[in-house]
C-alpha positions in Angstrom: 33.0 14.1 36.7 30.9 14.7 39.8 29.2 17.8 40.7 28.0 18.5 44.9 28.1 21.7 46.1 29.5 23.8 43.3 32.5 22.2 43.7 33.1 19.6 40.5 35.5 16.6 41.3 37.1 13.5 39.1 36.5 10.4 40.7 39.0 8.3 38.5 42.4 9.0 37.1 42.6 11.0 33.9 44.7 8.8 31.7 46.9 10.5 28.6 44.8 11.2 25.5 45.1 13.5 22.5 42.5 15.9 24.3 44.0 18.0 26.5 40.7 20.1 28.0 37.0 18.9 28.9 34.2 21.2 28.4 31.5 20.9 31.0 28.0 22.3 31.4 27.4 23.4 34.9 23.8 24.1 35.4 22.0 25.8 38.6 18.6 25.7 39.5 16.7 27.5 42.5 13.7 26.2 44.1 11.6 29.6 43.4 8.1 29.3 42.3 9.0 28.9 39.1 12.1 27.8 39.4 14.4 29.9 37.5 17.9 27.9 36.0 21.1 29.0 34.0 24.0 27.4 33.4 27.6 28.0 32.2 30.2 26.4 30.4 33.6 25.4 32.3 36.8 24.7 30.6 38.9 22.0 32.4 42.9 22.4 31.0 45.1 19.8 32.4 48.6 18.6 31.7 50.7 16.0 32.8 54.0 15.6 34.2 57.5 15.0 32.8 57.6 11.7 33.4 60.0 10.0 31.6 63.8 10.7 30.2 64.1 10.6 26.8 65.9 7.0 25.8 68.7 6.9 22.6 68.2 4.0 20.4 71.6 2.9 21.3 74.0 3.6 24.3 77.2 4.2 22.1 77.1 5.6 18.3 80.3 5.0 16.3 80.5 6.1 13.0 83.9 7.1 10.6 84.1 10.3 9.0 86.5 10.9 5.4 89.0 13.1 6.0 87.8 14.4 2.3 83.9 14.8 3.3 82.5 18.3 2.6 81.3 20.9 5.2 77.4 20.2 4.9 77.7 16.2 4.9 75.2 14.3 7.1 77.5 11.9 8.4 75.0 10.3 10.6 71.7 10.4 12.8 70.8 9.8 15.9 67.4 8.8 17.3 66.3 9.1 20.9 62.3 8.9 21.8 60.4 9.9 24.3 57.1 8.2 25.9 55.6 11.2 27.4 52.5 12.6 25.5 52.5 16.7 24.0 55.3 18.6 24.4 56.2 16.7 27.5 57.3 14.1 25.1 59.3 17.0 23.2 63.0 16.2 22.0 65.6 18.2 20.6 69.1 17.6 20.0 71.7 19.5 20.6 75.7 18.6 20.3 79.1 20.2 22.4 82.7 19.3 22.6 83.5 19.6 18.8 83.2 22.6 16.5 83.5 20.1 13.4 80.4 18.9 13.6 77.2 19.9 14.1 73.6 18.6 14.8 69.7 19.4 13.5 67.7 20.2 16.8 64.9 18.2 15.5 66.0 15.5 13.2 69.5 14.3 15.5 71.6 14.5 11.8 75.1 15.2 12.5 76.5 17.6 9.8 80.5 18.2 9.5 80.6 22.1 10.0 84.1 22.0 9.3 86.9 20.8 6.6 
């Protein structure tokens, strides 16, 4: 970071991390005889975009169900990442069309919901 002028600027691009914040020490000093000084801590937040979709695993799941499975049955799972960091990078599922099945938000397992 670079300070001139009370105005503090980045002079390179802030790349994805695990930290989300900097902490700085700003300090001021006056040209007094003595000089007097104080200073104060700044709190940089930053986020990034939403870059990137979320990809599936696979562009078509096929998978055959019993006629005889019970109402509760993971039947399959689906997997779909995402490469942005934080909660950018977020997924949840969610499944329409069909009231005989049914998915977990988090996990992508599809459930029959229905005999």
């Amino acid at each position: 970071f670079n300070v001139s002028g009370g105005k503090v600027a980045v002079p390179m691009e802030i790349l994805p991390s695990d930290t989300e914040q900097y902490v700085l020490t700003v300090a001021v000093t006056d040209n007094g005889n003595p000089p007097r000084a104080i200073s104060v801590e700044v709190i940089i937040h930053y986020s990034f975009e939403n870059e990137n979709s979320p990809q599936f695993t696979s562009e078509i799941y096929n998978f055959s169900v019993s006629e005889l499975a019970s109402v509760g049955l993971v039947v399959f799972n689906v997997t779909a990442t995402d490469a942005d960091l934080s909660l950018q990078g977020a997924i949840s599922y969610s499944l329409s069309g069909t009231d005989s099945f049914r998915i977990d938000e988090q996990t992508g397992e599809i459930f029959v919901s229905q005999a």
